[in-house]
C-alpha positions in Angstrom: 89.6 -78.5 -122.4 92.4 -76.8 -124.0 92.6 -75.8 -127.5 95.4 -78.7 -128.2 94.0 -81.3 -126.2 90.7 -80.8 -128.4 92.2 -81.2 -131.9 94.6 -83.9 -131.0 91.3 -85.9 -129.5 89.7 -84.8 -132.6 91.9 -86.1 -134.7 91.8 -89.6 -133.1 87.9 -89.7 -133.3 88.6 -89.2 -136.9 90.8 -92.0 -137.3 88.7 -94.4 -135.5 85.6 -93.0 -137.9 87.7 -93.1 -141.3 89.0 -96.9 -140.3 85.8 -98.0 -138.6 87.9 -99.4 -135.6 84.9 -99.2 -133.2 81.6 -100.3 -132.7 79.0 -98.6 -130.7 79.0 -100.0 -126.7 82.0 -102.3 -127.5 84.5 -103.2 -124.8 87.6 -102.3 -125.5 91.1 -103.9 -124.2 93.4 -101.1 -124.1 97.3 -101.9 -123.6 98.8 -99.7 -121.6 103.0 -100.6 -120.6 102.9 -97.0 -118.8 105.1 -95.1 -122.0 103.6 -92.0 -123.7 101.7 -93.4 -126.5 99.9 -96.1 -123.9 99.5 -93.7 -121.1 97.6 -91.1 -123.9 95.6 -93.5 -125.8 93.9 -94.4 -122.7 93.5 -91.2 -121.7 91.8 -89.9 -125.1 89.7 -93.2 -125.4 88.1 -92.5 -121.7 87.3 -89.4 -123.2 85.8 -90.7 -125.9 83.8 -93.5 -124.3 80.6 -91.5 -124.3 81.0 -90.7 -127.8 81.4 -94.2 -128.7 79.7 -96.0 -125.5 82.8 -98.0 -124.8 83.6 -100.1 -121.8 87.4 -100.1 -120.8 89.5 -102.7 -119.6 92.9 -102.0 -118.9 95.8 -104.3 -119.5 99.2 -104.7 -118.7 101.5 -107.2 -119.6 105.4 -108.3 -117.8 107.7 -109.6 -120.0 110.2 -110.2 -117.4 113.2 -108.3 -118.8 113.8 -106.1 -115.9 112.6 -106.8 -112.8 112.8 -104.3 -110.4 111.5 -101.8 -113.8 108.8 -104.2 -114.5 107.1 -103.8 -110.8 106.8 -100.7 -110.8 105.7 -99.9 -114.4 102.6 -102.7 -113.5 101.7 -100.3 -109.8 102.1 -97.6 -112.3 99.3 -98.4 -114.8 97.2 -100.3 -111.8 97.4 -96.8 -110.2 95.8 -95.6 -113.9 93.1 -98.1 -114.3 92.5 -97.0 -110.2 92.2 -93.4 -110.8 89.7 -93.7 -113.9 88.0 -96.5 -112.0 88.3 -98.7 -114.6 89.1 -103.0 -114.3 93.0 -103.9 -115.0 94.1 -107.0 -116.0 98.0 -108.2 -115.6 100.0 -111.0 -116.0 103.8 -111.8 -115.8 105.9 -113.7 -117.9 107.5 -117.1 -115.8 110.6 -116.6 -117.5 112.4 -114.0 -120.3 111.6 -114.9 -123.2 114.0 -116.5 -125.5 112.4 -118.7 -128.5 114.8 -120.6 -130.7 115.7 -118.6 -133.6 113.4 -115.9 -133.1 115.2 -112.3 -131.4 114.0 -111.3 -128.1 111.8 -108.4 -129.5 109.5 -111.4 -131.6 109.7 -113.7 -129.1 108.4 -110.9 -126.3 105.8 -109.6 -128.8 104.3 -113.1 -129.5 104.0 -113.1 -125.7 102.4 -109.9 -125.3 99.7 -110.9 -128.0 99.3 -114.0 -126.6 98.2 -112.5 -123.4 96.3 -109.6 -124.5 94.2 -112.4 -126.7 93.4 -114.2 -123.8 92.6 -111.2 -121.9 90.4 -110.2 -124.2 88.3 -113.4 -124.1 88.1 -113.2 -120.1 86.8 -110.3 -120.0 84.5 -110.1 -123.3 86.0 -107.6 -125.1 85.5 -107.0 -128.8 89.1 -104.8 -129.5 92.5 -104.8 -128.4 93.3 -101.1 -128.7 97.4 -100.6 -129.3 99.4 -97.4 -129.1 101.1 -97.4 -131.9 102.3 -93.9 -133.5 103.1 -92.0 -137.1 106.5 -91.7 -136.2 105.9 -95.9 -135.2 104.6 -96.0 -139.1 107.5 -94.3 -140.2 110.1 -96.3 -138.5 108.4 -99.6 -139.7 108.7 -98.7 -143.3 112.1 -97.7 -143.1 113.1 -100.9 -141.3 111.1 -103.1 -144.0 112.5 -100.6 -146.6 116.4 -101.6 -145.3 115.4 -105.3 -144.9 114.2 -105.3 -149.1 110.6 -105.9 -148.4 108.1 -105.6 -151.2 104.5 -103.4 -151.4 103.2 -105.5 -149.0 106.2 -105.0 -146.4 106.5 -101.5 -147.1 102.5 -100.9 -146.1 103.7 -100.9 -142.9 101.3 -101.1 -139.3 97.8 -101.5 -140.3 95.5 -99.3 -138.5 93.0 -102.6 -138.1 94.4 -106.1 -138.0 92.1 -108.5 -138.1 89.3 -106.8 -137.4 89.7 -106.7 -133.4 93.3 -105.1 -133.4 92.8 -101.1 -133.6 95.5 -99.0 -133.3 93.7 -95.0 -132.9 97.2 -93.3 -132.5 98.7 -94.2 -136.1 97.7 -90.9 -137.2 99.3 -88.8 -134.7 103.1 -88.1 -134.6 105.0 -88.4 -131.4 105.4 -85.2 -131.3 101.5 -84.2 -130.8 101.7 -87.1 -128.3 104.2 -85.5 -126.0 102.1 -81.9 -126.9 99.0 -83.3 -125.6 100.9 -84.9 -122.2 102.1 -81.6 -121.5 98.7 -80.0 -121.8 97.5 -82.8 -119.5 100.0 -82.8 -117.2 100.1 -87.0 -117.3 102.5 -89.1 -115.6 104.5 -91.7 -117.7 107.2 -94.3 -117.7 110.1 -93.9 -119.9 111.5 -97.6 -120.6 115.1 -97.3 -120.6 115.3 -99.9 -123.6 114.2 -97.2 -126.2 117.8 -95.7 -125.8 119.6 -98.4 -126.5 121.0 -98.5 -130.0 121.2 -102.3 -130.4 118.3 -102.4 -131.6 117.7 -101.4 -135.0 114.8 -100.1 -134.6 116.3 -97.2 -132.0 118.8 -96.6 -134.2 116.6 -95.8 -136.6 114.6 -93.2 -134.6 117.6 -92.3 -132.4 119.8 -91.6 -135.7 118.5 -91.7 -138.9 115.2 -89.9 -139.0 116.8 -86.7 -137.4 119.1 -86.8 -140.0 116.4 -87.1 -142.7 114.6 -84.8 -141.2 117.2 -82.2 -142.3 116.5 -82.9 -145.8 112.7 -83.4 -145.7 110.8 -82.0 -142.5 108.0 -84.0 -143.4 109.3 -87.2 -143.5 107.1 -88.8 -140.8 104.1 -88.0 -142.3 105.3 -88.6 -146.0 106.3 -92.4 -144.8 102.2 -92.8 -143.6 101.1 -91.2 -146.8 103.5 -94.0 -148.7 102.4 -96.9 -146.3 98.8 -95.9 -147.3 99.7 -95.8 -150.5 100.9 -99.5 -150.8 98.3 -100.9 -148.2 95.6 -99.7 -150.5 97.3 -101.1 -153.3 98.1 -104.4 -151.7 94.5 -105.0 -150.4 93.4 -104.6 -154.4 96.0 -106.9 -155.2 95.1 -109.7 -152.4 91.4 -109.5 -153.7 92.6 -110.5 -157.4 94.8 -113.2 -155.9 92.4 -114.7 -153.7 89.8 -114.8 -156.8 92.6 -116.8 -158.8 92.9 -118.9 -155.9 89.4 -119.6 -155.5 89.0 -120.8 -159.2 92.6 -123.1 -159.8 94.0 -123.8 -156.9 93.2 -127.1 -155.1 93.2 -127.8 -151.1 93.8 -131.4 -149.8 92.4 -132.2 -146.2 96.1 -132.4 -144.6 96.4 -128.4 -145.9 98.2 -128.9 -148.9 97.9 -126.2 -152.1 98.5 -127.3 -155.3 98.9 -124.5 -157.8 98.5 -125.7 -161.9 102.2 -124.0 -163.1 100.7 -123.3 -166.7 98.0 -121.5 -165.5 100.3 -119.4 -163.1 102.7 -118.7 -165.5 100.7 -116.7 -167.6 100.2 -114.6 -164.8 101.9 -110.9 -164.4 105.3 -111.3 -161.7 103.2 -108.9 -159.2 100.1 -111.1 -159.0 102.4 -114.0 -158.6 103.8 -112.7 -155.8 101.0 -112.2 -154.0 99.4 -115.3 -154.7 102.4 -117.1 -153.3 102.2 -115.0 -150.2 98.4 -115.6 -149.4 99.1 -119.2 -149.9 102.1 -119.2 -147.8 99.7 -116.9 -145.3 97.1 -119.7 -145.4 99.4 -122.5 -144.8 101.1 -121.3 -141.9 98.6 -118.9 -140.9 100.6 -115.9 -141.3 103.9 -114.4 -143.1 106.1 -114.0 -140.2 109.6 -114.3 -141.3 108.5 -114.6 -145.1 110.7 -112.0 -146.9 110.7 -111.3 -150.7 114.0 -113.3 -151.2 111.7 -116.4 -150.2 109.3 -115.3 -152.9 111.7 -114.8 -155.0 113.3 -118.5 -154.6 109.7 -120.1 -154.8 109.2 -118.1 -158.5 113.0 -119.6 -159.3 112.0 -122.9 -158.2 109.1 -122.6 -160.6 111.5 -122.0 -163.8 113.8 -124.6 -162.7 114.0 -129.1 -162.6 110.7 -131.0 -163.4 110.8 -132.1 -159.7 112.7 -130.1 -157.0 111.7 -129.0 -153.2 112.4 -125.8 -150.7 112.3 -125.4 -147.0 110.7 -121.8 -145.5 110.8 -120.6 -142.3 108.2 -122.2 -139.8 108.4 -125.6 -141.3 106.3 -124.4 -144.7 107.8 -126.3 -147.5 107.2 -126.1 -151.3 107.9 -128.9 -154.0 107.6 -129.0 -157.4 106.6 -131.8 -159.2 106.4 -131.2 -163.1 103.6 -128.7 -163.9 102.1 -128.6 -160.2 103.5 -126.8 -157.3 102.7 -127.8 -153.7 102.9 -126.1 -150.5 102.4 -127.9 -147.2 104.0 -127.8 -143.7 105.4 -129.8 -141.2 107.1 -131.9 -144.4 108.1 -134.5 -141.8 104.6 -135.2 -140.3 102.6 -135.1 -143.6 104.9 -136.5 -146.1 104.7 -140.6 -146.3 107.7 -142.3 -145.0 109.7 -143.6 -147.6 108.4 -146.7 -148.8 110.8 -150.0 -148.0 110.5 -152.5 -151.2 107.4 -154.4 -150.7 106.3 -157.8 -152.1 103.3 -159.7 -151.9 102.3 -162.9 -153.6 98.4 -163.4 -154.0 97.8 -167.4 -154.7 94.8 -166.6 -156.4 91.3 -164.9 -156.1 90.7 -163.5 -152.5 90.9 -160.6 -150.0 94.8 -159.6 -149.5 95.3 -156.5 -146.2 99.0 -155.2 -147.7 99.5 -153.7 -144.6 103.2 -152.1 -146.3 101.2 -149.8 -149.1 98.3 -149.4 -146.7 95.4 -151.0 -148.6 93.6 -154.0 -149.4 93.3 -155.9 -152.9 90.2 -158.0 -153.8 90.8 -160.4 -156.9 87.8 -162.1 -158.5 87.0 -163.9 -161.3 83.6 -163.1 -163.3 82.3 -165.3 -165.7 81.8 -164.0 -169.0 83.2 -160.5 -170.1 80.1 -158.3 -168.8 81.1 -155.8 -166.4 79.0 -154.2 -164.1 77.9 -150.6 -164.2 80.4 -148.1 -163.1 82.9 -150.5 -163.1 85.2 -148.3 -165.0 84.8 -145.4 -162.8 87.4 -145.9 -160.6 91.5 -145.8 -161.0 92.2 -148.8 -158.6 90.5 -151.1 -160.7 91.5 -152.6 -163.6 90.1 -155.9 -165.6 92.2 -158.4 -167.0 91.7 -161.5 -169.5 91.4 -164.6 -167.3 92.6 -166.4 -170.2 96.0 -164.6 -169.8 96.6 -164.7 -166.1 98.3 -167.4 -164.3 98.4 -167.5 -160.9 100.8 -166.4 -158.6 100.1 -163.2 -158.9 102.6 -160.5 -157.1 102.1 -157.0 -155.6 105.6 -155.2 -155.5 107.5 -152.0 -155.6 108.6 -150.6 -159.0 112.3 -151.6 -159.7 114.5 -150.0 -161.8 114.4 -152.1 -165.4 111.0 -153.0 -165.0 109.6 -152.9 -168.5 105.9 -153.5 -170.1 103.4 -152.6 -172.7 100.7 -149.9 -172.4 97.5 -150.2 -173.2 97.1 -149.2 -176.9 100.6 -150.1 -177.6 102.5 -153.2 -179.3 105.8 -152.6 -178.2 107.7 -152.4 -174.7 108.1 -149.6 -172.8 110.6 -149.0 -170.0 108.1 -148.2 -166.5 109.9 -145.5 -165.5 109.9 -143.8 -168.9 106.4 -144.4 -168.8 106.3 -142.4 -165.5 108.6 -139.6 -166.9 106.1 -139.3 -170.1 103.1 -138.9 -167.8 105.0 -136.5 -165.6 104.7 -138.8 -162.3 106.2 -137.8 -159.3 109.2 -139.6 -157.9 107.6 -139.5 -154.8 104.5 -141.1 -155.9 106.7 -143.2 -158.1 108.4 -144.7 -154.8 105.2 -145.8 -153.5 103.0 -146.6 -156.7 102.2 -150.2 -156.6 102.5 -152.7 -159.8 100.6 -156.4 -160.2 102.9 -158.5 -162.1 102.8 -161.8 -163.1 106.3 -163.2 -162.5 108.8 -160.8 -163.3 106.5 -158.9 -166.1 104.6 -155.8 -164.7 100.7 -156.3 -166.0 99.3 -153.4 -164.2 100.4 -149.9 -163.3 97.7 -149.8 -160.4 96.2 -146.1 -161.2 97.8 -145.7 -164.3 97.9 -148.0 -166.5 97.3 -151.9 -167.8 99.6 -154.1 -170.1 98.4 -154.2 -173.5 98.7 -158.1 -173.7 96.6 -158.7 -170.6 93.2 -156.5 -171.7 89.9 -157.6 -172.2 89.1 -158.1 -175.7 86.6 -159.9 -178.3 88.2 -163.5 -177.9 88.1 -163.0 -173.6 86.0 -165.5 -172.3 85.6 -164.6 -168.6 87.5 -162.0 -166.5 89.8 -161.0 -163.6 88.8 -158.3 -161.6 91.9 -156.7 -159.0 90.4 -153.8 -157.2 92.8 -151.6 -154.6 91.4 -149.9 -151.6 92.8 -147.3 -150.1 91.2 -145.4 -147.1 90.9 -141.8 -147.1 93.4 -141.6 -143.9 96.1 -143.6 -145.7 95.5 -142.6 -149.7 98.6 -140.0 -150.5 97.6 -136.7 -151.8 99.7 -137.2 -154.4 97.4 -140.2 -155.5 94.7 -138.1 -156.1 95.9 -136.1 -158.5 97.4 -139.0 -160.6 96.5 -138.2 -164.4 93.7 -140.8 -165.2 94.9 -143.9 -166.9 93.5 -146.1 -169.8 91.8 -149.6 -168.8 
């Protein structure tokens, strides 16, 4: 083997060893489009597979694009997989691809990973093994760099993504890849596409890197050092952000986060940033199209209104409501429909289904003033004097100039100062049921009774009014309601 070959396969071994992208006897799918990178990378990793015990699969994915190109890059690498005596896999896209409000590079991409994920199920393989360059490293950074992107951004390609990604070239600068076909002698397929300054990212390596190369030669490799640089220091930061996570923020069942503002304010700008970004990661299972300007309007939201909302990119929305911030998606699938003005008489003790609120309301009378155990525990029941209740009761809506007085007050109290001084949520406010006796709210259900109506040393026997919501229909909001007084 020549000298050349032998340091450039070297040097791959050792980026697979330093990054631990291999195990011993896995299967590897390696993408090959028939271009230099893809053409060496399998080359070097059949050359490796006795060092590693790998099993190779070759695929080879169509996007469509150019058809009479596309045929005859997919003969091309079936010819490779052929002459190694290797299994190929292929598959062609049914149409370009052209996703709303993604460019055709994303939307072919998501494609591409798409297939080489279910290829890698068919055929049992453990990595997807990509060609990916220095000089690829280099570019990325710049682009991020030109597009304002933060540490995170400007790590650039990470040699291992999610533990089954590898990429073995990112080491190796295009140059040593054209340096070791020439010593090979290989065949390749140069894609047209790459000249074409459109895109930015040609531009970049068709235009600006020569030019920077006149001032610094190393430039390629200083980029990888600086991507290395911040991925090191953004995997230290995501660990301290997840621990923060883990002990204050709270998950609801339909996905939403609620982050405690006090608690996050005290926090330094760079660790909120990355907490906002691992959220946002978890909610819509990645950051695509998250930039810092998004960050940056989430931390503005923060230090703005009581209550105000944002839409992101992918349908991920953030609202905050006082000192709680809350990040969901799909805002119009998990956020209740606005609640039309409900009202409901109840004639007197009984079982009432309000099908409008979603619950059902049990009122009973006990006899005498002893209450059972744990009847206190919960929020949705509240006991009232018999001796002050007259029947028809009412279930309604809260209306503007609806007044009352709290428990532990004497005087009245405007409800939706009430709900302003205990921070509630206009949301929650809009579906938040009240009992009243004629006009007169008695009850804030969760929150809070009227003074006048409590069980005291002169009550002779009592009215129980329990609410039951089920789990499927109870708001999230609900369940972080401050507890009220009964």
């Amino acid at each position: 083997m020549d000298q050349g070959v032998k340091d450039i396969v070297k040097k791959i071994e050792q980026t697979i060893s330093r990054y631990n992208m291999l195990d011993y006897g896995n299967r590897v799918l390696v993408a090959v489009s028939g271009g230099p990178d893809s053409v060496v990378l399998l080359d070097v990793l059949d050359r490796l597979k006795e060092v590693f015990s790998l099993n190779l699969v070759v695929a080879h994915f169509d996007h469509s694009l150019r058809p009479d190109d596309d045929e005859r890059e997919t003969r091309f690498v079936a010819s490779l997989a052929v002459s190694k005596n290797l299994p190929f896999v292929t598959q062609k896209a049914l149409s370009p691809p052209g996703k709303s409000g993604m460019s055709l590079e994303e939307a072919a991409r998501d494609r591409r990973y798409e297939f080489l994920d279910y290829a890698k199920k068919a055929h049992g393989a453990q990595k997807i093994a990509l060609g990916h360059t220095l000089d690829d490293q280099a570019e990325t950074v710049i682009m991020r760099l030109l597009r304002g992107s933060g540490p995170a951004g400007l790590s650039g390609i990470p040699p291992v993504r999610n533990h089954d990604i590898i990429r073995p070239l990112i080491e190796v600068t295009r140059q040593k890849i054209q340096d070791y076909i020439a010593h090979r002698d290989l065949w390749t397929i140069t894609d047209p596409s790459n000249l074409e300054k459109r895109h930015l990212r040609n531009r970049i390596r068709l235009d600006l890197l020569p030019e920077l190369k006149t001032y610094q030669p190393g430039i390629i490799e200083i980029l990888g050092q600086t991507a290395g640089i911040m991925r090191d220091e953004t995997r230290w930061m995501e660990t301290e952000a997840e621990k923060w996570i883990k002990g204050h923020v709270e998950v609801f069942e339909t996905g939403k986060h609620s982050v405690p503002l006090k608690a996050f304010g005290n926090l330094a700008a760079a660790l909120q940033n990355q907490i906002i970004r691992q959220i946002i990661k978890r909610v819509q299972g990645g950051l695509r199209r998250i930039s810092l300007r998004h960050i940056e309007a989430i931390k503005g939201l923060v230090q703005g209104r009581p209550q105000a909302s944002l839409d992101l990119p992918n349908n991920v929305f953030v609202e905050k409501t006082y000192e709680t911030l809350i990040f969901g998606k799909n805002r119009e699938k998990q956020a209740p429909k606005k609640m039309k003005r409900v009202q409901y008489v109840l004639d007197g003790p009984g079982v009432f289904k309000l099908d409008a609120i979603a619950c059902t309301i049990t009122i009973e009378e006990i006899k005498g003033k002893a209450l059972l155990p744990g009847d206190n525990a919960s929020p949705w029941i509240a006991h009232l004097d018999a001796g002050c209740v007259e029947y028809p009761l009412m279930i309604r809506s809260f209306v503007p100039g609806d007044r009352f007085v709290p428990l532990g007050m004497t005087g009245h109290k405007k409800v939706k100062d009430f709900f302003i001084d205990r921070k509630i949520p206009s949301r929650v406010r809009r579906r938040l049921p009240l009992l009243c006796q004629g006009k007169n709210p008695i009850w804030i259900c969760g929150l809070r009774l009227d003074d006048r109506f409590k069980v005291g040393p002169k009550t002779k026997n009592i009215v129980r009014v329990s609410l039951d919501f089920s789990t499927e229909t109870l708001p999230d909001a609900f369940l972080s309601l401050p507890p009220g007084r009964f």
